[in-house]
ZADO-1210 file (C-alpha; in nm, 4 decimals, padded with zeros to 6 digits):
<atoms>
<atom x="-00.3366" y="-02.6102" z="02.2592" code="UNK" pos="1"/>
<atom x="-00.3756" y="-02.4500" z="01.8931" code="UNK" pos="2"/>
<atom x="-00.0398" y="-02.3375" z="01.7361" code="UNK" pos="3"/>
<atom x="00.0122" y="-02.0791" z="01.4653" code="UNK" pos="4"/>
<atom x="00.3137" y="-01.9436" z="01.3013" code="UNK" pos="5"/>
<atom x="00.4472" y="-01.5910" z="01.2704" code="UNK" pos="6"/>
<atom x="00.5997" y="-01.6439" z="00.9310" code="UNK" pos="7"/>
<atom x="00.8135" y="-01.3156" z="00.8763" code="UNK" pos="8"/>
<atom x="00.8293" y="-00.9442" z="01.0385" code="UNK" pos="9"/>
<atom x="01.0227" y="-00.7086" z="01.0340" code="UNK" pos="10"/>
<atom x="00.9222" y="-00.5417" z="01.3664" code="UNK" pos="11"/>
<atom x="01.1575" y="-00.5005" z="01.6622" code="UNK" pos="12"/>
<atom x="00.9891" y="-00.7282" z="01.9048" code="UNK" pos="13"/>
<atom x="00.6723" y="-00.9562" z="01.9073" code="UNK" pos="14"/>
<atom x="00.5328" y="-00.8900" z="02.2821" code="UNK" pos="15"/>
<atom x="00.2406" y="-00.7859" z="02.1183" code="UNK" pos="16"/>
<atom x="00.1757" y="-01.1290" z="01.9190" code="UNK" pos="17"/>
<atom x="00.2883" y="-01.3122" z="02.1878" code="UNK" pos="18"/>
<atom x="00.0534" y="-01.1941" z="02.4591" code="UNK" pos="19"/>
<atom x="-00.2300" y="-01.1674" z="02.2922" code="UNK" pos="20"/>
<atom x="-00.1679" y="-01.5670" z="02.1336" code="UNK" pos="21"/>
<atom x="-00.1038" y="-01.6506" z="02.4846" code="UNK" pos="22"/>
<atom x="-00.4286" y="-01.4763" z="02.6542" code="UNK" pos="23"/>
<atom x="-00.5993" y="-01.7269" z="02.4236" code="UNK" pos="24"/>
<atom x="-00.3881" y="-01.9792" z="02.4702" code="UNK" pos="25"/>
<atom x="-00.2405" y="-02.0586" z="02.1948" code="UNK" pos="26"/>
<atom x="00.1024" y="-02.1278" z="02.1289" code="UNK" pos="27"/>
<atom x="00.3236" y="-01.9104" z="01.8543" code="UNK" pos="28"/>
<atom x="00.5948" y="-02.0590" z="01.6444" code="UNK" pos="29"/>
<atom x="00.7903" y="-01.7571" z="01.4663" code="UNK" pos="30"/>
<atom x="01.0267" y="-01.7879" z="01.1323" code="UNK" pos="31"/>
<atom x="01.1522" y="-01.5400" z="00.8543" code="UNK" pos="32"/>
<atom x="01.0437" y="-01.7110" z="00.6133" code="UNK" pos="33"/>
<atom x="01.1349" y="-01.6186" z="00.2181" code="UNK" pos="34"/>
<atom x="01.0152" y="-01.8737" z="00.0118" code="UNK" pos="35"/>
<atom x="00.7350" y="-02.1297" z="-00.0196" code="UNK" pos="36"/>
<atom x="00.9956" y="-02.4010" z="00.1322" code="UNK" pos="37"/>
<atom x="01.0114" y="-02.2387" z="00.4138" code="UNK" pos="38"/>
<atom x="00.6746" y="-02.1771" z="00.4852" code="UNK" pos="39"/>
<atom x="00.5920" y="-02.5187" z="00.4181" code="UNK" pos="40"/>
<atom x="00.8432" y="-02.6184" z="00.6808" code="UNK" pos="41"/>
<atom x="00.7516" y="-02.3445" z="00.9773" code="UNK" pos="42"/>
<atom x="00.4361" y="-02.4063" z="00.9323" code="UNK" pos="43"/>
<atom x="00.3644" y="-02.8284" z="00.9516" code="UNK" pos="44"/>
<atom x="00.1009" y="-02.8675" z="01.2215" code="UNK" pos="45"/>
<atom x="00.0024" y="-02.5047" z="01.2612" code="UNK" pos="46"/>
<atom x="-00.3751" y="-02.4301" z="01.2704" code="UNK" pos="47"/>
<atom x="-00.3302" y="-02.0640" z="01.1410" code="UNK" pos="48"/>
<atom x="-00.0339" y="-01.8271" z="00.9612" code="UNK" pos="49"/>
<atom x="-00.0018" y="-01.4804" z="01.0339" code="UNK" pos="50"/>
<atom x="00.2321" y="-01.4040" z="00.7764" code="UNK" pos="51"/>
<atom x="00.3684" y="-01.0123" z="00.6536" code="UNK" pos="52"/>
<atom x="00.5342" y="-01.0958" z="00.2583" code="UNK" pos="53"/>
<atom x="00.5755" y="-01.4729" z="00.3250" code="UNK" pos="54"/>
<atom x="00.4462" y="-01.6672" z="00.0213" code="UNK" pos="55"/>
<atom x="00.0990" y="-01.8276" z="00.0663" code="UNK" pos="56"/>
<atom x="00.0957" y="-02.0256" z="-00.2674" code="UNK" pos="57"/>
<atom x="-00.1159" y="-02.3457" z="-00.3867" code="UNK" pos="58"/>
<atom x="00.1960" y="-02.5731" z="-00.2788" code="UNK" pos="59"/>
<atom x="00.1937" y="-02.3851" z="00.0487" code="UNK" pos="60"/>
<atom x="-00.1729" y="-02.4331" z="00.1245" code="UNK" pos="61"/>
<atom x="-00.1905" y="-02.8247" z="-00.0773" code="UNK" pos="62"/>
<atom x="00.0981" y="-02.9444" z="00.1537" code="UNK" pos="63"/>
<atom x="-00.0459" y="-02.8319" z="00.4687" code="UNK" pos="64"/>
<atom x="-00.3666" y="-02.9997" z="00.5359" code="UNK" pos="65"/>
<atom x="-00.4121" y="-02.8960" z="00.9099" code="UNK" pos="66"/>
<atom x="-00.3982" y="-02.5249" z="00.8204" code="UNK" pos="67"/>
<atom x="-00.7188" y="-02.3762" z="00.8311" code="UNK" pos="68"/>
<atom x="-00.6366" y="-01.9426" z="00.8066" code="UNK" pos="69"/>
<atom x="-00.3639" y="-01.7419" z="00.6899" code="UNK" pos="70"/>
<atom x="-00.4153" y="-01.3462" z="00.8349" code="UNK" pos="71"/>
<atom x="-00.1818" y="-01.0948" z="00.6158" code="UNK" pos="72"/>
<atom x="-00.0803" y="-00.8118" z="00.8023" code="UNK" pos="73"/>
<atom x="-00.1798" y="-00.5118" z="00.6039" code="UNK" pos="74"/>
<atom x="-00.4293" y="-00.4478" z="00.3747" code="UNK" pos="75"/>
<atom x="-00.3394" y="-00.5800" z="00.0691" code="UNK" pos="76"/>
<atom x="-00.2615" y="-00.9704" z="-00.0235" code="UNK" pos="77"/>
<atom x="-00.1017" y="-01.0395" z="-00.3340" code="UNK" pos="78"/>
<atom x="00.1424" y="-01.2578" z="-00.1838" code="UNK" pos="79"/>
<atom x="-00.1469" y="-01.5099" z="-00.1003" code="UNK" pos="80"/>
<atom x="-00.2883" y="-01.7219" z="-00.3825" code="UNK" pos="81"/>
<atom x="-00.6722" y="-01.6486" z="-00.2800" code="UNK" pos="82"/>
<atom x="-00.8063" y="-01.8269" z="-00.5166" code="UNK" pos="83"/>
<atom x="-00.5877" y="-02.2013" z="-00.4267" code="UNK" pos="84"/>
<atom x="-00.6850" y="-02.1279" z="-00.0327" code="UNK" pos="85"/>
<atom x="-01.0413" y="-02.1189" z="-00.1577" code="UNK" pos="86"/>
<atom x="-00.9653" y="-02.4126" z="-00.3246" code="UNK" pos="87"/>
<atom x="-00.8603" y="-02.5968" z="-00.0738" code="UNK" pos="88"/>
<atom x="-01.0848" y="-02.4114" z="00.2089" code="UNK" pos="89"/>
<atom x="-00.8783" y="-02.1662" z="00.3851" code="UNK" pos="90"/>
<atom x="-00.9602" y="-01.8994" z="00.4862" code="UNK" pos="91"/>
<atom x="-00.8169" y="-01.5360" z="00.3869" code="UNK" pos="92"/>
<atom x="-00.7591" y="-01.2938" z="00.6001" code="UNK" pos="93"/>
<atom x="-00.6413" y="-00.9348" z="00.6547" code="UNK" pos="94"/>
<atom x="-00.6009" y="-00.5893" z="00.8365" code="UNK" pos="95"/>
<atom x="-00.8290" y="-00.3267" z="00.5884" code="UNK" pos="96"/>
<atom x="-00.8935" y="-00.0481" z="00.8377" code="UNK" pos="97"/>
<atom x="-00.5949" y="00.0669" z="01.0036" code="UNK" pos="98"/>
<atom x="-00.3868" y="00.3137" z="00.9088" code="UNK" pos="99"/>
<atom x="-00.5807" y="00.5401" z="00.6911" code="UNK" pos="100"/>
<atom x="-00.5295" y="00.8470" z="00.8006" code="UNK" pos="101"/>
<atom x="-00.1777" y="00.8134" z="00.8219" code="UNK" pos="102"/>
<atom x="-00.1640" y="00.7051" z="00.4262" code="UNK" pos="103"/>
<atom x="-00.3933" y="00.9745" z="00.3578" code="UNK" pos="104"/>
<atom x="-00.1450" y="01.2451" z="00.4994" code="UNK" pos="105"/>
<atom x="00.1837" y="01.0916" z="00.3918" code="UNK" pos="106"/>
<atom x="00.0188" y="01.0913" z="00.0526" code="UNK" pos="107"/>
<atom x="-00.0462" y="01.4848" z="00.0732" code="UNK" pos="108"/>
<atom x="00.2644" y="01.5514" z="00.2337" code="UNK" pos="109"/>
<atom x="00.4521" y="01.3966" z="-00.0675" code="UNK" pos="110"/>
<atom x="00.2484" y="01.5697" z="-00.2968" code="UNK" pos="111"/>
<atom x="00.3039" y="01.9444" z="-00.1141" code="UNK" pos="112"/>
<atom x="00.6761" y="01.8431" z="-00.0923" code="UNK" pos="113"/>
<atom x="00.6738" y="01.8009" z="-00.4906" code="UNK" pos="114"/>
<atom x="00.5015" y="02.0972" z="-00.5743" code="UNK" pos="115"/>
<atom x="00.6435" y="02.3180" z="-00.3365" code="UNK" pos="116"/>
<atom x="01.0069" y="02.1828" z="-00.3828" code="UNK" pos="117"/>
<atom x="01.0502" y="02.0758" z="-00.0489" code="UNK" pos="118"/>
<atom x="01.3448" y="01.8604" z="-00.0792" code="UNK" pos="119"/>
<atom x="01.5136" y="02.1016" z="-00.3460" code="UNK" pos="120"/>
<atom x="01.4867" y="02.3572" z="-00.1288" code="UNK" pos="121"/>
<atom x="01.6523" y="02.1579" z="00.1365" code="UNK" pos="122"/>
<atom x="01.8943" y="02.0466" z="-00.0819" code="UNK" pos="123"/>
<atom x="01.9999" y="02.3944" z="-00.2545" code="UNK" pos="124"/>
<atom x="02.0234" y="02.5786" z="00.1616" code="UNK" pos="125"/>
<atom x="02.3104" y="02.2882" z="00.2689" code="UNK" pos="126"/>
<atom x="02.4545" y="02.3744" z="-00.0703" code="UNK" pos="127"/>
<atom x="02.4944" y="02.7509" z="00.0010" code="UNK" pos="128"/>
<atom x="02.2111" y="02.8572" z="-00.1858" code="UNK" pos="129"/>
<atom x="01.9566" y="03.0858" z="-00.0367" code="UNK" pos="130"/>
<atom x="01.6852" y="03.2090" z="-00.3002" code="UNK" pos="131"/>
<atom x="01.3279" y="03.1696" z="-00.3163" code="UNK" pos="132"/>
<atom x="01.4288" y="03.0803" z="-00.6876" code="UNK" pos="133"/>
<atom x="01.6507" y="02.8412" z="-00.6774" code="UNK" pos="134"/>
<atom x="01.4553" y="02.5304" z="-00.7621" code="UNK" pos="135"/>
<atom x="01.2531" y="02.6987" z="-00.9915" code="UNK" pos="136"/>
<atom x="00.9288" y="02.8314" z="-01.0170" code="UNK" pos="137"/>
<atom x="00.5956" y="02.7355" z="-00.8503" code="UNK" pos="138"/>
<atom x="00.2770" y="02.7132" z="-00.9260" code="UNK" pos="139"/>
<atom x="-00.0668" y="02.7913" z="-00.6705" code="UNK" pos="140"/>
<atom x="-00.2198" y="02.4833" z="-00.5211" code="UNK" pos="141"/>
<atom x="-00.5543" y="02.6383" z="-00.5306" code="UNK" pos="142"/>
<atom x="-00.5284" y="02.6919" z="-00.8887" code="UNK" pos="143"/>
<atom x="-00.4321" y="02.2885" z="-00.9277" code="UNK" pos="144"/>
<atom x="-00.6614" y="01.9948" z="-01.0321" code="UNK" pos="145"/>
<atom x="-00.6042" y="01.6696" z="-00.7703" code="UNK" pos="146"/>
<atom x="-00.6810" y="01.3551" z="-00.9200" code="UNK" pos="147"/>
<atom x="-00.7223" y="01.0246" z="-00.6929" code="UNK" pos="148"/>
<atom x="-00.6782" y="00.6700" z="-00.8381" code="UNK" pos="149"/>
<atom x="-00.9115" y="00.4493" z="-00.5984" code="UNK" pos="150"/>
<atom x="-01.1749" y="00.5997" z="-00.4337" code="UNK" pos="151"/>
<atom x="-01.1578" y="00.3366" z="-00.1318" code="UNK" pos="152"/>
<atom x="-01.1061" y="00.4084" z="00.2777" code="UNK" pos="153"/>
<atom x="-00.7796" y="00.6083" z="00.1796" code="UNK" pos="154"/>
<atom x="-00.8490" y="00.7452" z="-00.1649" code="UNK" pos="155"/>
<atom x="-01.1865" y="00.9073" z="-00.0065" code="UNK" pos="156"/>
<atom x="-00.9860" y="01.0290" z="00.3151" code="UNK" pos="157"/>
<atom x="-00.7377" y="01.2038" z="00.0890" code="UNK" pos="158"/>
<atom x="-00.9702" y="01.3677" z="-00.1110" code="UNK" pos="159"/>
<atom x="-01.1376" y="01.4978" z="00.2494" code="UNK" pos="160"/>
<atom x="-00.8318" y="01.6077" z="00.3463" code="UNK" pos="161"/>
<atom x="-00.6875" y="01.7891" z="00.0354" code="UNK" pos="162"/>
<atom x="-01.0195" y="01.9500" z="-00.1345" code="UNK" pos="163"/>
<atom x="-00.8917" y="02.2731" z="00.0247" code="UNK" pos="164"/>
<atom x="-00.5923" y="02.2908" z="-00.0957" code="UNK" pos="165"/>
<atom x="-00.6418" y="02.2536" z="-00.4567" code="UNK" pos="166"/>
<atom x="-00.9034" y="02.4422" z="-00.6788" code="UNK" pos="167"/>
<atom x="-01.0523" y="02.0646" z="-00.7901" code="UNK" pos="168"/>
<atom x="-01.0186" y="01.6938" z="-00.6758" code="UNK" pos="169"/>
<atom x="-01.1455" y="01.4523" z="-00.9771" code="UNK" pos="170"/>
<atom x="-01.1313" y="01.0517" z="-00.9194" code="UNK" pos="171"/>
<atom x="-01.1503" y="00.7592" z="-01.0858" code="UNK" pos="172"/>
<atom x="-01.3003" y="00.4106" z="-00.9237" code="UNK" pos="173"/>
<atom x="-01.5153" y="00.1832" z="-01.1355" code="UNK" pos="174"/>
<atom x="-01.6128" y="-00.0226" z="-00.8322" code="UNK" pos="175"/>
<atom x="-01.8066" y="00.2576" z="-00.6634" code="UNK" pos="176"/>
<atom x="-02.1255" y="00.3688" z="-00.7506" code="UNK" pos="177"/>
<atom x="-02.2316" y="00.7344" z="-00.8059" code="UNK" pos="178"/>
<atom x="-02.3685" y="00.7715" z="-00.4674" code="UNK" pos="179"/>
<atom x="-02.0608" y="00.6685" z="-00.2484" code="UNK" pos="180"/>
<atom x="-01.8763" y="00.9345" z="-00.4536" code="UNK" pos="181"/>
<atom x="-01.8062" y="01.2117" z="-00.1671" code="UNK" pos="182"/>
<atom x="-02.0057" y="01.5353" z="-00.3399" code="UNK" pos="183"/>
<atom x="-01.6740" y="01.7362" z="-00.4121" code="UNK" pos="184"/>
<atom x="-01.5443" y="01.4553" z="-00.6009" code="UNK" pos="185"/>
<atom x="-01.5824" y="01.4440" z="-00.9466" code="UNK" pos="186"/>
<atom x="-01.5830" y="01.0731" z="-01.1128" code="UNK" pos="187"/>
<atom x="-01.3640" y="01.0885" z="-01.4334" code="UNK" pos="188"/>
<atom x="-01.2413" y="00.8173" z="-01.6196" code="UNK" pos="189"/>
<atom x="-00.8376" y="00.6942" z="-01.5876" code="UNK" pos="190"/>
<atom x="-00.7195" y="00.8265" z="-01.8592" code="UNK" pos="191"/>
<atom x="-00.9630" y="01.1599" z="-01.7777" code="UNK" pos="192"/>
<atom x="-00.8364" y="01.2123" z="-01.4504" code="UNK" pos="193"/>
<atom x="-00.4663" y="01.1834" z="-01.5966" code="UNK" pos="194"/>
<atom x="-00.5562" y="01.4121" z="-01.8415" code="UNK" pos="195"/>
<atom x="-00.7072" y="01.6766" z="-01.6194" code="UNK" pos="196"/>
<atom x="-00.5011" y="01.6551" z="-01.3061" code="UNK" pos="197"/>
<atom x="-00.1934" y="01.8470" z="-01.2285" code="UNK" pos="198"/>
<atom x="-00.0967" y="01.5601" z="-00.9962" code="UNK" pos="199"/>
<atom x="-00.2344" y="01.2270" z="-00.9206" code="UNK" pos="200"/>
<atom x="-00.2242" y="01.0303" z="-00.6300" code="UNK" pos="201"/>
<atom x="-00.2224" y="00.6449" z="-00.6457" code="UNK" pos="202"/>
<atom x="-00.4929" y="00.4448" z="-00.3754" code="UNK" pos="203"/>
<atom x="-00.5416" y="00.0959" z="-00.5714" code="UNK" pos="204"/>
<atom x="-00.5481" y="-00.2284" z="-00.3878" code="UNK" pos="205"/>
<atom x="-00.2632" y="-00.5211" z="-00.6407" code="UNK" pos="206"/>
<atom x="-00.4638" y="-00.7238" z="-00.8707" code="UNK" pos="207"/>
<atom x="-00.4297" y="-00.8829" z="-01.1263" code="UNK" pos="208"/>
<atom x="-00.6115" y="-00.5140" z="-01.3343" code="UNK" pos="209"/>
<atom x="-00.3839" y="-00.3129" z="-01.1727" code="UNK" pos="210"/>
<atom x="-00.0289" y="-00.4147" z="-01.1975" code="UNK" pos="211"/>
<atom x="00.1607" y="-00.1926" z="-01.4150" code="UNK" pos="212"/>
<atom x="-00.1474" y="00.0235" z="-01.5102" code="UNK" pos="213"/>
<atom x="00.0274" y="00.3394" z="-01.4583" code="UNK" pos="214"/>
<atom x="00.2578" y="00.3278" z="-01.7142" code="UNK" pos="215"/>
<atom x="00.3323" y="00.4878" z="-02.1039" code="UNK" pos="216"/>
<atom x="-00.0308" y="00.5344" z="-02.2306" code="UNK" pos="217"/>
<atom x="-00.2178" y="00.7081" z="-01.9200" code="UNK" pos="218"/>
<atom x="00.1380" y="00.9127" z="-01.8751" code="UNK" pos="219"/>
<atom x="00.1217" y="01.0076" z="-02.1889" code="UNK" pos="220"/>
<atom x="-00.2079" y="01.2001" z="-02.1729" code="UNK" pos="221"/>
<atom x="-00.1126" y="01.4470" z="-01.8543" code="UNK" pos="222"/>
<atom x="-00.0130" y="01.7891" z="-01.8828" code="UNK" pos="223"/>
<atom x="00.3899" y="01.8449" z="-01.9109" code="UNK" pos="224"/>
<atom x="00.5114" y="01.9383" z="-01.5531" code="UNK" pos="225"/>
<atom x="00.2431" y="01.7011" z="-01.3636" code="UNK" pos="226"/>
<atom x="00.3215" y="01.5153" z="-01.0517" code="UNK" pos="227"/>
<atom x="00.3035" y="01.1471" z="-00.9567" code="UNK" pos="228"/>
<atom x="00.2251" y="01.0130" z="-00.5818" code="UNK" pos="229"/>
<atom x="00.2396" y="00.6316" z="-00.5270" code="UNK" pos="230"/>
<atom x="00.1484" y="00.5454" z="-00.1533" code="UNK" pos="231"/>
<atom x="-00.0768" y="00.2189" z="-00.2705" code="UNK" pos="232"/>
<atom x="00.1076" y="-00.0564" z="-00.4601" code="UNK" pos="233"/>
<atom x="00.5055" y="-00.0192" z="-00.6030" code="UNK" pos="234"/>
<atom x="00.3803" y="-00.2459" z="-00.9191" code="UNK" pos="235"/>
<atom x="00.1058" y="-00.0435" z="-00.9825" code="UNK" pos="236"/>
<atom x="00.3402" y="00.1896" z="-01.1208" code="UNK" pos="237"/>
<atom x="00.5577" y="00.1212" z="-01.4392" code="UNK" pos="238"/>
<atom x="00.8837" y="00.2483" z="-01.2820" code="UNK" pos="239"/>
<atom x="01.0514" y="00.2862" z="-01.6102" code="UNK" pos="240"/>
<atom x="00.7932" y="00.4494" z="-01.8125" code="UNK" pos="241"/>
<atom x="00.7154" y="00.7053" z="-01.4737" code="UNK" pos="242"/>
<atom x="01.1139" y="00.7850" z="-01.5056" code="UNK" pos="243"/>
<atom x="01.0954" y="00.8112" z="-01.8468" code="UNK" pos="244"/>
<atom x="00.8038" y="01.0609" z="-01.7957" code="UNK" pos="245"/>
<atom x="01.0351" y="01.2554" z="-01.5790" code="UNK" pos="246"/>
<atom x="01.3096" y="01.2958" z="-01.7876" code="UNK" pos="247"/>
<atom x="01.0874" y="01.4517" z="-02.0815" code="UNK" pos="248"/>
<atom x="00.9189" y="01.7001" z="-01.8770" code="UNK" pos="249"/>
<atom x="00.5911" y="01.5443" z="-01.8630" code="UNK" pos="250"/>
<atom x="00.6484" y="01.4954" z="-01.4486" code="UNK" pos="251"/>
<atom x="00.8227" y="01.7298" z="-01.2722" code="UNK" pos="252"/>
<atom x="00.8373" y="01.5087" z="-00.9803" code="UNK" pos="253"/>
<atom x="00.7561" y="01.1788" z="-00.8564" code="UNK" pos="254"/>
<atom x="00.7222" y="01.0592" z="-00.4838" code="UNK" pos="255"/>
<atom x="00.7195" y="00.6883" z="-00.4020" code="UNK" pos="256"/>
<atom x="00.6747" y="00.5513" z="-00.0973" code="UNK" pos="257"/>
<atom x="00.6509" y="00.1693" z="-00.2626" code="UNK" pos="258"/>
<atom x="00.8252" y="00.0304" z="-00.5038" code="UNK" pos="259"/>
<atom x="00.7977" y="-00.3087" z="-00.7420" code="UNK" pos="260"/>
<atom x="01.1429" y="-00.4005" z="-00.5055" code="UNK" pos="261"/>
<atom x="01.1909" y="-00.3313" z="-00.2061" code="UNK" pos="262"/>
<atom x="01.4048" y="-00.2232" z="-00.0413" code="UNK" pos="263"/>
<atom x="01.5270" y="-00.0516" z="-00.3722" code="UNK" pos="264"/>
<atom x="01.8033" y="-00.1232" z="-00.5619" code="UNK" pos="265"/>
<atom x="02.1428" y="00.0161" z="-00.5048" code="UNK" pos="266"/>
<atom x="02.1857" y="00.0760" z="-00.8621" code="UNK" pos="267"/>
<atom x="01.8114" y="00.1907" z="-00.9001" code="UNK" pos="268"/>
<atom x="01.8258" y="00.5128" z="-01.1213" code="UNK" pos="269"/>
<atom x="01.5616" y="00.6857" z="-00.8876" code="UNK" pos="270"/>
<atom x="01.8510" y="00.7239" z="-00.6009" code="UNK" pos="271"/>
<atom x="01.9680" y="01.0461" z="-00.6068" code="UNK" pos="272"/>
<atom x="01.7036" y="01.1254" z="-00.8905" code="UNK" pos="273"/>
<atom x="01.6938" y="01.5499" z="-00.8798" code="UNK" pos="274"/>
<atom x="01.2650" y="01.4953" z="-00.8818" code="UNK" pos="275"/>
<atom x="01.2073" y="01.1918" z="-00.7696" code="UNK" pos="276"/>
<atom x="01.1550" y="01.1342" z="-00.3568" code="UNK" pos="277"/>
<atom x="01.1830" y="00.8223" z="-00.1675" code="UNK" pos="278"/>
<atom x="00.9964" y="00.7172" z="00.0907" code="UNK" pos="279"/>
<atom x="01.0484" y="00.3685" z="00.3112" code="UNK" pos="280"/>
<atom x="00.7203" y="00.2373" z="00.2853" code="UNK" pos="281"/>
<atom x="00.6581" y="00.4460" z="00.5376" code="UNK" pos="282"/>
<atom x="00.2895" y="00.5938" z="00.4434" code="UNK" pos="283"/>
<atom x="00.0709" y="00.3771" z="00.7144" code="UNK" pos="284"/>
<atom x="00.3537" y="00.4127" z="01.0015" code="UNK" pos="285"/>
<atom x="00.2857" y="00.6065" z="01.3443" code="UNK" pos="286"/>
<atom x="00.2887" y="00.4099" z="01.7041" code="UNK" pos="287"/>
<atom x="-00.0716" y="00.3367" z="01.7132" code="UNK" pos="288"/>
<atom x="-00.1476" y="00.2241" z="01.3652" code="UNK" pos="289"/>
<atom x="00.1416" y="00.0025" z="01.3724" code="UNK" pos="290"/>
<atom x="00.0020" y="-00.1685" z="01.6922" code="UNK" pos="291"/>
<atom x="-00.4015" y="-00.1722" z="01.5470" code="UNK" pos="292"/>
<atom x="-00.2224" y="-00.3278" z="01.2091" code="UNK" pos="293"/>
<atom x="-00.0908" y="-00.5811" z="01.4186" code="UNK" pos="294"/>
<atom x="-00.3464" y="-00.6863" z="01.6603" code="UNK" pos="295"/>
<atom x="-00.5975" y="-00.6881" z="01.4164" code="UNK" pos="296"/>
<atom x="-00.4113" y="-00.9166" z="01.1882" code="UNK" pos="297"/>
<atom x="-00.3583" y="-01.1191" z="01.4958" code="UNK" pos="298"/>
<atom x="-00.7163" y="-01.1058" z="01.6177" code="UNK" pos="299"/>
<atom x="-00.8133" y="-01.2645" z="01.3118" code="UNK" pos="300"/>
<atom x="-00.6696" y="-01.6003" z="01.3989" code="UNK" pos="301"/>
<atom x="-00.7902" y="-01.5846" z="01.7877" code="UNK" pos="302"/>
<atom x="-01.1534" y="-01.5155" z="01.6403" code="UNK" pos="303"/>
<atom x="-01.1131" y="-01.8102" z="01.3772" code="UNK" pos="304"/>
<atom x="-01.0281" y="-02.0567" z="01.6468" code="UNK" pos="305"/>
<atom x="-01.3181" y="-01.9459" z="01.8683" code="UNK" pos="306"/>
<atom x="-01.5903" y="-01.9120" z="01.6503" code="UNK" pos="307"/>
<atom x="-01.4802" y="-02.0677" z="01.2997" code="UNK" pos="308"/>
<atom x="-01.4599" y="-01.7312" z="01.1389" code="UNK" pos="309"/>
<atom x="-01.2005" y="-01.4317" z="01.1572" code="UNK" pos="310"/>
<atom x="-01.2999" y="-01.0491" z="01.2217" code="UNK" pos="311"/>
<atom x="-01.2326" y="-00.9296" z="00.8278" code="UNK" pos="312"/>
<atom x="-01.2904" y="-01.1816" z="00.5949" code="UNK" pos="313"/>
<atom x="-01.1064" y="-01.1697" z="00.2531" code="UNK" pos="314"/>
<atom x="-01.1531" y="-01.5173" z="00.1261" code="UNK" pos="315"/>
<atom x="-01.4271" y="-01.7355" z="00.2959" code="UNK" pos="316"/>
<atom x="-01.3083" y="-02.0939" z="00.3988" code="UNK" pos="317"/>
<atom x="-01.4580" y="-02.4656" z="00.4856" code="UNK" pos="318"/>
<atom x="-01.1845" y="-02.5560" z="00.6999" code="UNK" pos="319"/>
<atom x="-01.2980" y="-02.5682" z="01.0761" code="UNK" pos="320"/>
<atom x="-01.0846" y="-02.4827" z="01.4060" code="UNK" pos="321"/>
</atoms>
């Protein structure tokens, strides 16, 4: 019998893992796992990691020689070191397809409650305040300029989803050719689409070219009293320049539902920020896309032990079941 290791989770129970390991018959070790050390020691005569932030690091993968996949679950994987599991022959895997609509929406919902003053609203009623003034004034959606950051599953779902709301929806993606732009897109460059949009929305995977690309420079270019949505990557996002941005008018509000830290700081000067809302990393939660997350991350090992190969291939590896 194969055996794998859950490394972390933070979900409430693991019938799901476990029955669909077992209908394969293979065995499932579970850990929390926080550091490479503890990987490293979870993990000694596993076949396969299904890990959710646990470290996957070139003394992770170099001092376990009988691991052959590690599947992340989620879409991105900047906690694995891709490049040493090619190295040594391991394959990379991941969940890319699930959740997108529920990103997608959670993104526009952030960005409605900014402009329209949701939470102010909310705030100034339980205060005593009742005034359609009394967080200021608004502006018209459809007279507003959209601009999307990553023109991927998500980024291109968003723009499907908002292009009625607001008068334009401009987007930058350097990976996508002309054609695979949807035809009420317009492509712009970065700093373009910062400098046209009256908000932005952030749908970038974590490299290595986009941590801390939204910061000082491409904030510096938007309009005063734009508006900043981060569903994609918390290090994406300069945190410090984007509050700094907020304090001299050039946001008026900032939704995050990720952050460089989570969960965030107790003394992180976004709590209790007047403009700035918080989200849990929430964006790709309902019922069924936590379950597809998870069985698909899953799936990838039972497929890698059956046929060699998992179901969504990130890093292509040598290392047989």
């Amino acid at each position: 019998m194969s055996t794998v290791l859950f490394s972390d989770n933070e979900f409430p129970d693991l019938r799901l893992e476990r029955d669909l390991f077992a209908a394969a018959g293979i065995e499932m070790l579970t850990a929390q796992c926080k550091s490479e050390d503890d990987v490293i020691a979870a993990a000694k005569g596993c076949r396969g990691i299904l890990l959710q932030y646990a470290p996957i690091t070139e003394r992770v993968v170099s001092s376990l020689p009988e691991l052959g996949i590690v599947s992340r679950i989620g879409a991105g994987f900047d906690t694995i070191d891709t490049a040493a599991c090619a190295k040594h022959g391991v394959w990379v895997a991941n969940s890319p397809d699930y959740g997108v609509g529920e990103v997608a929406t959670h993104a526009l919902a952030l960005a409605l409650a900014l402009m329209r003053n949701i939470v102010a609203y909310h705030r100034d009623v339980h205060a005593g305040k009742w005034h359609y003034l009394s967080s200021g004034e608004l502006r018209r959606a459809g007279d507003m300029t959209l601009g999307i950051v990553g023109l991927g599953r998500i980024g291109k779902r968003m723009a499907h989803i908002a292009r009625n709301v607001f008068r334009r929806v401009v987007a930058c993606d350097p990976y996508i050719i002309d054609g695979d732009f949807p035809a009420y897109v317009e492509r712009a460059t970065l700093t373009d689409v910062f400098a046209q949009s009256d908000i932005v929305s952030l749908h970038v995977p974590l490299t290595d070219e986009t941590r801390g690309m939204i910061g000082a420079a491409v904030l510096g270019v938007m309009k005063p009293g734009g508006y900043l949505v981060n569903t994609a990557r918390g290090a994406v996002v300069d945190v410090d320049a984007a509050l700094a941005a907020v304090e001299r008018g050039t946001l008026a509000g900032l939704a995050l539902d990720v952050l460089p830290v989570e969960p965030v700081p107790a003394a992180s000067k976004l709590l209790g920020h007047p403009r700035v809302i918080l989200t849990p990393h929430a964006a790709f939660y309902s019922a069924e896309s936590e379950r597809e997350l998870r069985r698909k991350a899953a799936r990838n090992l039972v497929t890698w032990l059956q046929t060699g190969r998992p179901d969504y291939v990130v890093t292509a590896g040598t290392r047989r079941p």
